[in-house]
py3Dmol code that shows the C-alpha trace and the ligand (Angstrom):
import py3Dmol

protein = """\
ATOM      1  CA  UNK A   1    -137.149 -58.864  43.647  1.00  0.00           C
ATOM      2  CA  UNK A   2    -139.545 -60.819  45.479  1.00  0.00           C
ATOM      3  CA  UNK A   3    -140.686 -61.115  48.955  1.00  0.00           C
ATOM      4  CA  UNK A   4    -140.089 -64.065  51.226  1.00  0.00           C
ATOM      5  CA  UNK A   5    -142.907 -65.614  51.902  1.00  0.00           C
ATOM      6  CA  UNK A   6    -144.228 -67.748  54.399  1.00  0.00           C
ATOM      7  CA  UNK A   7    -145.893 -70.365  51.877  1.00  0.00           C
ATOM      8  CA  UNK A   8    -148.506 -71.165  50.797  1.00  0.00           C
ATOM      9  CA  UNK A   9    -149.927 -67.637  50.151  1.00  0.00           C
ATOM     10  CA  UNK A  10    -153.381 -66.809  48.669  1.00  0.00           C
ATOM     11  CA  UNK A  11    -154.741 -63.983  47.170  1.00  0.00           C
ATOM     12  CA  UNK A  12    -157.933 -63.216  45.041  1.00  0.00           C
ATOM     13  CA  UNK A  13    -157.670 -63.783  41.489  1.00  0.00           C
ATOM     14  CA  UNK A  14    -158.597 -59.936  41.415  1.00  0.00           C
ATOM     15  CA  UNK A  15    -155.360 -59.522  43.101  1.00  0.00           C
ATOM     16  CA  UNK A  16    -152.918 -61.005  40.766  1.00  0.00           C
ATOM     17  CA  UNK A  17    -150.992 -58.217  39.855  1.00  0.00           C
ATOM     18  CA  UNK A  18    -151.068 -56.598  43.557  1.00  0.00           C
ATOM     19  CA  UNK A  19    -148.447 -56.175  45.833  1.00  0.00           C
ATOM     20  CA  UNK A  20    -148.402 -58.247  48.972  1.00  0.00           C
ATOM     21  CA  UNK A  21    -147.433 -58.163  52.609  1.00  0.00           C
ATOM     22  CA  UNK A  22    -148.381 -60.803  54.820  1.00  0.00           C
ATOM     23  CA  UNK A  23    -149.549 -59.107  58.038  1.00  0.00           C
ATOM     24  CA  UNK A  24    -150.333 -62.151  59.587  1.00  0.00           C
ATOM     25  CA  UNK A  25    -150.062 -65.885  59.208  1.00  0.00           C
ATOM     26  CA  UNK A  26    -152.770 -68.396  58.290  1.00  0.00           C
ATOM     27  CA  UNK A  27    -156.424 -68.321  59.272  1.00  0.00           C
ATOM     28  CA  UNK A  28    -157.226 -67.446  63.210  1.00  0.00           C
ATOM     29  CA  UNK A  29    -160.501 -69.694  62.444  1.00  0.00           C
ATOM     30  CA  UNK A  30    -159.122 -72.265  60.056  1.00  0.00           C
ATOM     31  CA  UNK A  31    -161.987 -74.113  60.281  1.00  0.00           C
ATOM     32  CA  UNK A  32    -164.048 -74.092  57.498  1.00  0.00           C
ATOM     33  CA  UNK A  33    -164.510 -77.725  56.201  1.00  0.00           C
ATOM     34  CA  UNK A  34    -164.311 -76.955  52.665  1.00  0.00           C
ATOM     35  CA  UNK A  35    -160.827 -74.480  52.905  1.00  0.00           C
ATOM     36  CA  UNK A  36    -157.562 -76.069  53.312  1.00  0.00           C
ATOM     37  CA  UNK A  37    -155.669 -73.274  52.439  1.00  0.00           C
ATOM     38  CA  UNK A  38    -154.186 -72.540  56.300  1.00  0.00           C
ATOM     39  CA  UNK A  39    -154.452 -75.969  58.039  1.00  0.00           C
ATOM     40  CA  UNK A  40    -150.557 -76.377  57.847  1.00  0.00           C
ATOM     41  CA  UNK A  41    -150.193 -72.977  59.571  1.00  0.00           C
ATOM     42  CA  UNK A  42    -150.777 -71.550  62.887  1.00  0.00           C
ATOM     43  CA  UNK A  43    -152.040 -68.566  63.500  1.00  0.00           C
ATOM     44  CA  UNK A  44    -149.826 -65.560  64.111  1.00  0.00           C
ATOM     45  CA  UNK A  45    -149.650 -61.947  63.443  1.00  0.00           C
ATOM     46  CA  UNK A  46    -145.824 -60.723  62.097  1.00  0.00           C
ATOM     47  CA  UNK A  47    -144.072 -58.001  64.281  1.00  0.00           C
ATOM     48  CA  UNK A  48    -144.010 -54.299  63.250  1.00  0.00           C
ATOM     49  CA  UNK A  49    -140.157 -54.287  62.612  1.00  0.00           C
ATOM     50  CA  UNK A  50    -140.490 -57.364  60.055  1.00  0.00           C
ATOM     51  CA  UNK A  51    -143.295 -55.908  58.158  1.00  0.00           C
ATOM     52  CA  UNK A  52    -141.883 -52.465  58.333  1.00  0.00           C
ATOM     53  CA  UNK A  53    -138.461 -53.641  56.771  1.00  0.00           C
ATOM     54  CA  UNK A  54    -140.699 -55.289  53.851  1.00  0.00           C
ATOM     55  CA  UNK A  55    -142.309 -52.255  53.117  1.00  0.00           C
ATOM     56  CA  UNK A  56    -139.663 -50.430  53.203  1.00  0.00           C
ATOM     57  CA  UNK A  57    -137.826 -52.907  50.731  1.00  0.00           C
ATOM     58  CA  UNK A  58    -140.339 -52.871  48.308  1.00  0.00           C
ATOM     59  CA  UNK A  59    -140.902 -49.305  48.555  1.00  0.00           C
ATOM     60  CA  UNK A  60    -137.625 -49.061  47.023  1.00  0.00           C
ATOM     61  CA  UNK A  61    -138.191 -51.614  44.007  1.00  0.00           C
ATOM     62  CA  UNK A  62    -141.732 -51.178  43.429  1.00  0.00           C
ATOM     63  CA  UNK A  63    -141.957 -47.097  43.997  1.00  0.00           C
ATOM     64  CA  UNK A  64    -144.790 -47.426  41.207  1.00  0.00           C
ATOM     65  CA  UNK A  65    -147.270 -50.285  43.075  1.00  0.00           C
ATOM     66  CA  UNK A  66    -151.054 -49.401  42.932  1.00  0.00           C
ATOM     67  CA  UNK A  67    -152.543 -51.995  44.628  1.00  0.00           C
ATOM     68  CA  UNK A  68    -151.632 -53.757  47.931  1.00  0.00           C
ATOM     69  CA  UNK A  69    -152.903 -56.499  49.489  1.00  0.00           C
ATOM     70  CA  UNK A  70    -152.567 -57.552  52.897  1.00  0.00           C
ATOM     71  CA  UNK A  71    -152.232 -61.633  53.609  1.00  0.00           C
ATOM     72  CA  UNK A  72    -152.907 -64.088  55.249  1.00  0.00           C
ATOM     73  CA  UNK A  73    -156.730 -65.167  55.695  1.00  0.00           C
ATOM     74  CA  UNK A  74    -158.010 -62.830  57.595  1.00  0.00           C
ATOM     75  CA  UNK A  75    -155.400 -60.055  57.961  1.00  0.00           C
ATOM     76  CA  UNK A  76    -158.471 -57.855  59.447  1.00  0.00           C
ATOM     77  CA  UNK A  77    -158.173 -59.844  62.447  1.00  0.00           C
ATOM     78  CA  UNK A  78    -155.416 -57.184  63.381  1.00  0.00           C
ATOM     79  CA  UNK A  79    -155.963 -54.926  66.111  1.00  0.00           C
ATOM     80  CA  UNK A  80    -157.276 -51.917  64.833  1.00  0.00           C
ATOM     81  CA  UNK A  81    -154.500 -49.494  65.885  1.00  0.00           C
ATOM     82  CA  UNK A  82    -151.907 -51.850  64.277  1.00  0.00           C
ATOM     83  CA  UNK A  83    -153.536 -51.849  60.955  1.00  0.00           C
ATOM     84  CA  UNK A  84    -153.840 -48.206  60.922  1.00  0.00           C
ATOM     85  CA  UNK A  85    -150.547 -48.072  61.323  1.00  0.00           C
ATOM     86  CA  UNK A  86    -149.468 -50.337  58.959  1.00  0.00           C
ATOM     87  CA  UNK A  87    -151.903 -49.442  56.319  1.00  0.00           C
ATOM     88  CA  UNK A  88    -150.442 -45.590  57.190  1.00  0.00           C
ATOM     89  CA  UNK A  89    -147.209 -46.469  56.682  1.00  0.00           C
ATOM     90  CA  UNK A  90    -147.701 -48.097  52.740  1.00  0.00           C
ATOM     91  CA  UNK A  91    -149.744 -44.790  52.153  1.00  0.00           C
ATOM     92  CA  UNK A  92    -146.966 -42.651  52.837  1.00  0.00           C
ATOM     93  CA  UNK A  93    -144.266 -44.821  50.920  1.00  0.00           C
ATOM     94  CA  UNK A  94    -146.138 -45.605  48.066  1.00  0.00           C
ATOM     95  CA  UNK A  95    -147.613 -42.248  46.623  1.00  0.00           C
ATOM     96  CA  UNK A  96    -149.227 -43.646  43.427  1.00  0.00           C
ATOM     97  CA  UNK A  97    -151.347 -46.044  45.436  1.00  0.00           C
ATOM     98  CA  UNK A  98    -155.379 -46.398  44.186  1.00  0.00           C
ATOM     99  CA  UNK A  99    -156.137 -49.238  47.133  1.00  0.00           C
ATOM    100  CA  UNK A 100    -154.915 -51.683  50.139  1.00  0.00           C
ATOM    101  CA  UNK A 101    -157.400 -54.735  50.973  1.00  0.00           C
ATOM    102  CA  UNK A 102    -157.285 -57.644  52.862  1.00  0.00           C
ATOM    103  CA  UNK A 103    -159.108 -60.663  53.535  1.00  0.00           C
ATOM    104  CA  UNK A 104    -162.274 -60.512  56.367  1.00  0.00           C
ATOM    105  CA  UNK A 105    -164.256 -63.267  58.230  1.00  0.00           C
ATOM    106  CA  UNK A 106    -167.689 -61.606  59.380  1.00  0.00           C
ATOM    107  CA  UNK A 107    -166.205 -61.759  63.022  1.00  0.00           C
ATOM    108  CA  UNK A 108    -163.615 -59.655  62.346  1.00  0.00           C
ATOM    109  CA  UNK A 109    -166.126 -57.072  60.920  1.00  0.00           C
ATOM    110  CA  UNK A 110    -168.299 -57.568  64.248  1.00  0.00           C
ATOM    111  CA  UNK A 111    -165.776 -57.362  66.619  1.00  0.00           C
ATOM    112  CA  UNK A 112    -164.493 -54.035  65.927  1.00  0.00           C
ATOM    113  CA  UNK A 113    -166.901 -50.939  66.418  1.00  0.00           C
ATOM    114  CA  UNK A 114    -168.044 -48.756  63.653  1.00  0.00           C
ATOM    115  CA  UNK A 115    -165.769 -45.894  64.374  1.00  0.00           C
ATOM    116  CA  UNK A 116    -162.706 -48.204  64.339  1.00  0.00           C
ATOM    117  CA  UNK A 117    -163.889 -49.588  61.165  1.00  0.00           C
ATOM    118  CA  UNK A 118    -164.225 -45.920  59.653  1.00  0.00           C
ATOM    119  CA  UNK A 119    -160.540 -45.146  61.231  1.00  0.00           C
ATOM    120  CA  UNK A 120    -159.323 -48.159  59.223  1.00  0.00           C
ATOM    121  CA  UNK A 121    -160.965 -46.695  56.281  1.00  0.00           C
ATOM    122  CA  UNK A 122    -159.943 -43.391  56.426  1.00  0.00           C
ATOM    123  CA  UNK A 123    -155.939 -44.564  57.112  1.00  0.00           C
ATOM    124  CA  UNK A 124    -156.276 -46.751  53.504  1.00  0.00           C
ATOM    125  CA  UNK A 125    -157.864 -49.633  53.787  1.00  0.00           C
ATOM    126  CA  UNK A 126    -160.711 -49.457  51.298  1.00  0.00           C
ATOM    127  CA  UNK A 127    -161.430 -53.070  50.202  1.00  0.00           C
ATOM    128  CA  UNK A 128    -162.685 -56.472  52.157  1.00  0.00           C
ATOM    129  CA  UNK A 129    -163.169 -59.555  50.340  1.00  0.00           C
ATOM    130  CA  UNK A 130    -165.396 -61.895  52.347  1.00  0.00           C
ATOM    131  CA  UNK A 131    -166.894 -65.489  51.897  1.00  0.00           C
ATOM    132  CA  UNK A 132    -170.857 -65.182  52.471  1.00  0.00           C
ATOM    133  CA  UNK A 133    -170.376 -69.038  50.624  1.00  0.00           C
ATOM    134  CA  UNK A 134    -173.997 -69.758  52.001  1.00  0.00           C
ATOM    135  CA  UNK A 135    -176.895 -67.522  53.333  1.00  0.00           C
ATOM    136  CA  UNK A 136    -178.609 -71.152  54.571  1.00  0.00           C
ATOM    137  CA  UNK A 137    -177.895 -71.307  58.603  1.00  0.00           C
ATOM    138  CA  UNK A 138    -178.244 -75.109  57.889  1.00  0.00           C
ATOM    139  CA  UNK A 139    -175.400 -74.829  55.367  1.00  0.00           C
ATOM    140  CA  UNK A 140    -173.426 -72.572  57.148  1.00  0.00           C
ATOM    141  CA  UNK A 141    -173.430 -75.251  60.101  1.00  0.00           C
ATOM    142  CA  UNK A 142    -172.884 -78.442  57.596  1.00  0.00           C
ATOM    143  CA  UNK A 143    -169.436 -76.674  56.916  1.00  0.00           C
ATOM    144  CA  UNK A 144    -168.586 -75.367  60.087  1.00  0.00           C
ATOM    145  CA  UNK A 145    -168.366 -71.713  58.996  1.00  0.00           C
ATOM    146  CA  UNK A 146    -168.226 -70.013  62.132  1.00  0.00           C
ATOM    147  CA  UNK A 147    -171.251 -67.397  60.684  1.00  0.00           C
ATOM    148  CA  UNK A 148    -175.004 -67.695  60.125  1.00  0.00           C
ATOM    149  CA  UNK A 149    -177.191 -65.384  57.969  1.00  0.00           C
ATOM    150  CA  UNK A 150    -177.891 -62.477  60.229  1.00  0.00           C
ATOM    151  CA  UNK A 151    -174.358 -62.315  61.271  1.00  0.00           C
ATOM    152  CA  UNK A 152    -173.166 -62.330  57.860  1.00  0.00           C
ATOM    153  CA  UNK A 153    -175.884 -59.566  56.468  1.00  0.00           C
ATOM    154  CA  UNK A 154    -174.519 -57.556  59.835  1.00  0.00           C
ATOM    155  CA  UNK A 155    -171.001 -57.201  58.986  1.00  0.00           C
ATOM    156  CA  UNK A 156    -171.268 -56.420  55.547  1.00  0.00           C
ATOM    157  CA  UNK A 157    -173.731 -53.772  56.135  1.00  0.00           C
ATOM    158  CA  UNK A 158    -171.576 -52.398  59.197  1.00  0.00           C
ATOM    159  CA  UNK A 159    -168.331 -52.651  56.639  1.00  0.00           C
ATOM    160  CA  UNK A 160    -170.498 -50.678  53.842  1.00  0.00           C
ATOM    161  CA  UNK A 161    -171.398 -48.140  56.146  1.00  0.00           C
ATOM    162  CA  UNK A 162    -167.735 -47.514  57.266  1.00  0.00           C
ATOM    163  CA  UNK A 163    -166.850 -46.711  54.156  1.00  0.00           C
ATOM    164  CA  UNK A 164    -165.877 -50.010  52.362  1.00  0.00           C
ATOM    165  CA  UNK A 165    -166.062 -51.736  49.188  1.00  0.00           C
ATOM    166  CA  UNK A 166    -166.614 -55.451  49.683  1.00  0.00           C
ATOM    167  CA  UNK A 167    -166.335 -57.926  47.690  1.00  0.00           C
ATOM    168  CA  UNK A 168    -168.199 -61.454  48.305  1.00  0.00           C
ATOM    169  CA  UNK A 169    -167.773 -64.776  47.572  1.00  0.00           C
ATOM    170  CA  UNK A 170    -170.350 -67.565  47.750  1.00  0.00           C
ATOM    171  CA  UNK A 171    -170.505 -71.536  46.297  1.00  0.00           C
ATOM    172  CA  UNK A 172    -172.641 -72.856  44.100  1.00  0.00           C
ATOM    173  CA  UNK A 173    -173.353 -76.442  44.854  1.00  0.00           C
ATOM    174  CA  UNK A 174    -171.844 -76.111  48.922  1.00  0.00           C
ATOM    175  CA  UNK A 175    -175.683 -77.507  49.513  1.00  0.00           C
ATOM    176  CA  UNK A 176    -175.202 -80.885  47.935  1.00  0.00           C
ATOM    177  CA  UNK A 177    -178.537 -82.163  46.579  1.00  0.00           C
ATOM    178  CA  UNK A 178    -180.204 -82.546  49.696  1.00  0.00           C
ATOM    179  CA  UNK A 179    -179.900 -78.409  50.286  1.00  0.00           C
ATOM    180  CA  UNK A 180    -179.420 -77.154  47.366  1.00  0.00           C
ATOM    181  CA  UNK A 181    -183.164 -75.076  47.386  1.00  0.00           C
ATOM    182  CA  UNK A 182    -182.021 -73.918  50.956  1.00  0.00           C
ATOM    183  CA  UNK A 183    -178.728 -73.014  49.888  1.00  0.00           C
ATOM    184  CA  UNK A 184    -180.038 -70.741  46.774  1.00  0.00           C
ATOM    185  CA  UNK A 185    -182.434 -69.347  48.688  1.00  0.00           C
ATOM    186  CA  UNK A 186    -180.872 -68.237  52.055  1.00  0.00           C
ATOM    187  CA  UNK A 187    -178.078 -66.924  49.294  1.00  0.00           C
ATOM    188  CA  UNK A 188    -179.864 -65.040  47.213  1.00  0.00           C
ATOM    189  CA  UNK A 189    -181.666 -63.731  50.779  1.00  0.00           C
ATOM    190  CA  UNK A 190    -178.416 -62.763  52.375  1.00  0.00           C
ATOM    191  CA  UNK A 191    -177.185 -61.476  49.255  1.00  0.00           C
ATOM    192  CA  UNK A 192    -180.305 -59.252  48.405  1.00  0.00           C
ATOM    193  CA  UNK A 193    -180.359 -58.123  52.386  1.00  0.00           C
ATOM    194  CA  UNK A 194    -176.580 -56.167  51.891  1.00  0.00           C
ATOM    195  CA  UNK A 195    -175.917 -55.903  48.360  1.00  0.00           C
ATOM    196  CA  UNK A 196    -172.474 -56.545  48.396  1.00  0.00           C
ATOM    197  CA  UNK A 197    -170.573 -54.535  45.535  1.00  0.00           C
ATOM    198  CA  UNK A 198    -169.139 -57.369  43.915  1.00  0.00           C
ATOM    199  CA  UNK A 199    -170.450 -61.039  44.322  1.00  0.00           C
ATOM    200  CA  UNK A 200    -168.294 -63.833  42.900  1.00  0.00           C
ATOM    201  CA  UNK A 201    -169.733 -67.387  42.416  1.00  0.00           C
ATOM    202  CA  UNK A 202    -167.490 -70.224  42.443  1.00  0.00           C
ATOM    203  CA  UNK A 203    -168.382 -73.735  41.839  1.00  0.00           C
ATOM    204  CA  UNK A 204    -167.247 -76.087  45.121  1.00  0.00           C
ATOM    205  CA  UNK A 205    -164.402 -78.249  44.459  1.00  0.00           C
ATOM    206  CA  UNK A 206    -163.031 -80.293  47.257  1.00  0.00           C
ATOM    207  CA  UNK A 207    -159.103 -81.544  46.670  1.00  0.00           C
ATOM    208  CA  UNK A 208    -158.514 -84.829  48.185  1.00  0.00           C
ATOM    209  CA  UNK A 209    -156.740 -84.274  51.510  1.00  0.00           C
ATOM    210  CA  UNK A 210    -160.095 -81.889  52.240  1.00  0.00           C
ATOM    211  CA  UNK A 211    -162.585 -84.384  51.049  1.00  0.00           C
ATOM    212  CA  UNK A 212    -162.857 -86.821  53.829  1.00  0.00           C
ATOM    213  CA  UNK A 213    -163.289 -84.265  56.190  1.00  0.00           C
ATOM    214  CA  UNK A 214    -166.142 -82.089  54.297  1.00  0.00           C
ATOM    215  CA  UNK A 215    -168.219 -85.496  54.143  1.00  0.00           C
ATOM    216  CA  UNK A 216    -168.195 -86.358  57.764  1.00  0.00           C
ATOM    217  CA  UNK A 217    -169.012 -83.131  58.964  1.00  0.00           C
ATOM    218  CA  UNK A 218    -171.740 -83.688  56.545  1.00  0.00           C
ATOM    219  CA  UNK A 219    -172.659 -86.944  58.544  1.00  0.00           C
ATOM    220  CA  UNK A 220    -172.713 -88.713  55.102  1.00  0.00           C
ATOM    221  CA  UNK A 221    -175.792 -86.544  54.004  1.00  0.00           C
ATOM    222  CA  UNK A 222    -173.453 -84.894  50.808  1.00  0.00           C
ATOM    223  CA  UNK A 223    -173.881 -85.518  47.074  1.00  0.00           C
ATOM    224  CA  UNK A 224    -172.101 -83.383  44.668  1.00  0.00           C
ATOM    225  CA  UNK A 225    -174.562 -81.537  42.086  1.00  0.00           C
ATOM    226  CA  UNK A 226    -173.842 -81.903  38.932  1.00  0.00           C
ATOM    227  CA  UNK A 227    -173.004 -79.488  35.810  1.00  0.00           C
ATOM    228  CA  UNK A 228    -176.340 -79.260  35.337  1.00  0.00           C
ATOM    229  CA  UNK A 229    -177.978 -78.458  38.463  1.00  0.00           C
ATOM    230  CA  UNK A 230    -174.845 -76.171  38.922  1.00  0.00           C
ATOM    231  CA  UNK A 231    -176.068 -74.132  36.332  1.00  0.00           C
ATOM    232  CA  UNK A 232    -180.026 -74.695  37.686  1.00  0.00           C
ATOM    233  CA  UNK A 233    -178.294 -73.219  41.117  1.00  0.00           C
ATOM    234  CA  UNK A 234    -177.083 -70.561  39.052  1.00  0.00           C
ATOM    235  CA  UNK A 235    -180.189 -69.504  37.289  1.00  0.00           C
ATOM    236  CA  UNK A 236    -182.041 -69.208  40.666  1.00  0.00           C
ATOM    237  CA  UNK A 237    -179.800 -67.603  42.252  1.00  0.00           C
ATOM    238  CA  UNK A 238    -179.629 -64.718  39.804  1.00  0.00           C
ATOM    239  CA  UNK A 239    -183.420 -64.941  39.512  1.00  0.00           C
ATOM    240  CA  UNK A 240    -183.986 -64.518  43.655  1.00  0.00           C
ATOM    241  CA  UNK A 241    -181.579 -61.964  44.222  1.00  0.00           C
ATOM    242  CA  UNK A 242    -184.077 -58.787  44.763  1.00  0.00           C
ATOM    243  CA  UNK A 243    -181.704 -55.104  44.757  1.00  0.00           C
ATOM    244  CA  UNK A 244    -181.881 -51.836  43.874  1.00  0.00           C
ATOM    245  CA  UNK A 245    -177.963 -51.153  44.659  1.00  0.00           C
ATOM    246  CA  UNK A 246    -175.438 -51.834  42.210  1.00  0.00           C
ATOM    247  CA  UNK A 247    -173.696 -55.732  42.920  1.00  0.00           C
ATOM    248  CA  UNK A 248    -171.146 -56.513  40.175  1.00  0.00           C
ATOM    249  CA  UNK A 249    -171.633 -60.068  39.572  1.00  0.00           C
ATOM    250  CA  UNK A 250    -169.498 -62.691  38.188  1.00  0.00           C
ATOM    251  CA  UNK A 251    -169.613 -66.371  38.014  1.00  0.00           C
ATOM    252  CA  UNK A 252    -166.633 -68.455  36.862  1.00  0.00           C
ATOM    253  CA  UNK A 253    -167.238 -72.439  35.969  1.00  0.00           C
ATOM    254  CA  UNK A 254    -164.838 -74.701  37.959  1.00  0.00           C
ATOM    255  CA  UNK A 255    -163.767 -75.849  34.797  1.00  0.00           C
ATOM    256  CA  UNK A 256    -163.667 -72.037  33.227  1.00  0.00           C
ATOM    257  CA  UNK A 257    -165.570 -73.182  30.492  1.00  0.00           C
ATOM    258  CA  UNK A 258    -167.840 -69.843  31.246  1.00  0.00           C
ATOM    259  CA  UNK A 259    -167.910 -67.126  32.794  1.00  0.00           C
ATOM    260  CA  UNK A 260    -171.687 -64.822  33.640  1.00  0.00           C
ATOM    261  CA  UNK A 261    -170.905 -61.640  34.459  1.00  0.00           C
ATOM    262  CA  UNK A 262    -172.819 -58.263  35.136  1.00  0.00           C
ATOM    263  CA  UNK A 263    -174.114 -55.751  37.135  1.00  0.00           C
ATOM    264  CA  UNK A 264    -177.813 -55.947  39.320  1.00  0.00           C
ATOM    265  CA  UNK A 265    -180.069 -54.557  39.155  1.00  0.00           C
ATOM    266  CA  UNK A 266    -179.675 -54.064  34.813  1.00  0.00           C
ATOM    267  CA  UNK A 267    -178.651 -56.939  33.959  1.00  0.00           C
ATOM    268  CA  UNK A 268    -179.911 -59.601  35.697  1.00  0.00           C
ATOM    269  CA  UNK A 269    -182.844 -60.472  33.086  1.00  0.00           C
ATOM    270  CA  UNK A 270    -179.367 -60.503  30.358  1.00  0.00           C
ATOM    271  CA  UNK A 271    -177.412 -62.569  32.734  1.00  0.00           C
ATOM    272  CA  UNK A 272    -180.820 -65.291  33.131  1.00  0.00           C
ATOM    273  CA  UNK A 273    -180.941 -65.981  29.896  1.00  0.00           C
ATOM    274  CA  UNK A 274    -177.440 -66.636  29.365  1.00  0.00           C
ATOM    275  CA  UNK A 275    -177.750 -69.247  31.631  1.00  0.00           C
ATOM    276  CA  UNK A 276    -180.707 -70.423  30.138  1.00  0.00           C
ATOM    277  CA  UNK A 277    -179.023 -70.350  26.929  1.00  0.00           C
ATOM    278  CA  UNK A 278    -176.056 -72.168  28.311  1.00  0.00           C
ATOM    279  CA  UNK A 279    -178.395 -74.959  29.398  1.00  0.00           C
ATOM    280  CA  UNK A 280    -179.610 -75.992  26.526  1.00  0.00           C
ATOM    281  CA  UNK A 281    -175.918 -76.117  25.198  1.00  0.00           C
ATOM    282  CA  UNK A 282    -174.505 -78.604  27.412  1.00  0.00           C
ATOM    283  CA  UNK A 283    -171.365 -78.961  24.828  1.00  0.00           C
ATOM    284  CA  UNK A 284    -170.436 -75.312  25.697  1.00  0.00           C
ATOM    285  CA  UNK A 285    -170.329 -76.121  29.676  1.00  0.00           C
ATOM    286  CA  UNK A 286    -168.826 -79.499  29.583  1.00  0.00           C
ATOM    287  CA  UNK A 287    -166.186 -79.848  27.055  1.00  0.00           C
ATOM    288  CA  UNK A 288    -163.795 -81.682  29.111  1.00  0.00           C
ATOM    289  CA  UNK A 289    -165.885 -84.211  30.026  1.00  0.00           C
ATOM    290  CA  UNK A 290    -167.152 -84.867  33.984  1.00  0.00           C
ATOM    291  CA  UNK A 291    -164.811 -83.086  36.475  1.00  0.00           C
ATOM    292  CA  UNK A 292    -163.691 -84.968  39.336  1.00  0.00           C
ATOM    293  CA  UNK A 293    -165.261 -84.716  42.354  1.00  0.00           C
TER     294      UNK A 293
END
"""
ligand_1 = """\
8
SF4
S -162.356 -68.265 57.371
Fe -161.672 -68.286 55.237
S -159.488 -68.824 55.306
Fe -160.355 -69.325 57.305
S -160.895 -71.495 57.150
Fe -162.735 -70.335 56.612
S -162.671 -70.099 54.359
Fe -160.599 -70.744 55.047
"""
view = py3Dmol.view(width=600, height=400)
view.addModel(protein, "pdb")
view.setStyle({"model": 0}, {"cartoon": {"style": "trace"}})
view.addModel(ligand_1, "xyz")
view.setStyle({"model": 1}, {"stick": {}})
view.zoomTo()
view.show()
């Protein structure tokens, strides 16, 4: 039995095997030069009843779900009291749930108060995935992200301190060449300031219909890093980030031809000299050849 969805939906890979409701529609930013996923949707957020009946559907064939998450982009865009209620309602019809989360821009984090955030919290919601994808304000600006550092270091602090777990996502290579210092840097800076609990680190790969668009806002100033300065990105970044919390970290090749994973602050000294391994064994990293731009 599946859902109808209002396509194209997106989830983290972490969420594969989660249930999903689509709270709202698209992105209420949307503009992020490097994300396509929204621009053919406008913003909305879906009506109790509608949501409600899907529940309530899937409560019925999926009685056993233990993970939920809530769609689209930035579902936590909601107004507080409706996400309570919706995130009160799964609780009660699935009993074997472990956790609901959802999508966050730092806005939405910053726009709600601390004690709405906790209320949230305490009605389900325990997880946030966010996209730090630079900690460089001059990056940040290059791809019209909407956040700079301090904002960015704000809200995941204020979402720790409510209670929950968040889960970040940054891009290696969103510098170019010409910022690529900046961009490890003001990363590993932002990342170090509010030790997310899990970090992902994806390589940037633009699809065609987004290209153009990245480039200009660029003002022409972008050239792609390649494999190997990926993996130079890489190795800095892991060697800059300063914590004594626990981060999870895990970095996944654009062409999955390796993964680095591990938790700060134990195994970062493991997880540098995989990378420096990994450099010197440019056949591991690139067996397919160059990837496309
Ligand atoms: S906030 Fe997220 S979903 Fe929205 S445009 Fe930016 S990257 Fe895409």
């Amino acid at each position: 039995m599946m859902l109808n969805y209002d396509a194209p939906l997106y989830r983290p890979p972490s969420e594969a095997r989660s249930l999903i409701f689509q709270v709202t529609l698209g992105c209420s930013f949307n503009e992020c030069s490097f994300c396509d996923m929204y621009r053919s949707k406008e913003y909305a957020e879906r009506p109790w009843d509608d949501v409600k009946a899907e529940i309530d559907m899937m409560a019925n064939y999926l009685p056993n779900t233990k993970r939920v998450f809530l769609a689209d982009g930035d579902a936590l865009n909601l107004d507080s009291d409706y996400m309570i209620k919706v995130v009160k309602y799964i609780k009660e019809k699935f009993v074997n749930l472990e956790r609901i989360s959802c999508y966050a821009m730092p806005m939405n984090i910053l726009k709600k108060s601390s004690e709405e955030l906790k209320k949230m919290n305490e009605a389900g919601l325990d997880m946030l995935y966010l996209g730090i994808e630079s900690g460089s304000d001059i990056v940040l600006k290059k791809v019209t992200k909407g956040a700079i550092a301090q904002t960015i270091i704000k809200s995941v602090n204020k979402a720790k301190e409510a209670g929950y777990t968040m889960s970040c996502m940054v891009i290696l290579g969103l510098g170019g060449k010409k910022y690529s210092k900046e961009h490890i840097k003001g990363t590993a800076e932002v990342i170090s300031a509010c030790s997310p609990n899990y970090v992902g680190a994806l390589t940037l790969y633009l699809e065609n219909g987004i290209k153009q668009e990245f480039l200009e806002k660029y003002n022409g100033e972008f050239i792609r890093i390649n494999d190997d300065e990926s993996l130079d990105e890489l190795h800095d970044l892991l060697s800059l980030i300063n914590t004594k919390d626990e981060i999870v970290f895990r970095a996944n090749h654009g062409s999955n031809a390796y993964t680095i994973k591990g938790t700060f602050p134990q195994d970062k000294q493991e997880m540098i000299e995989k990378v420096e391994w990994m450099k010197q064994h440019p056949e591991i990293v690139r067996p397919q050849g160059l990837r496309g731009f």
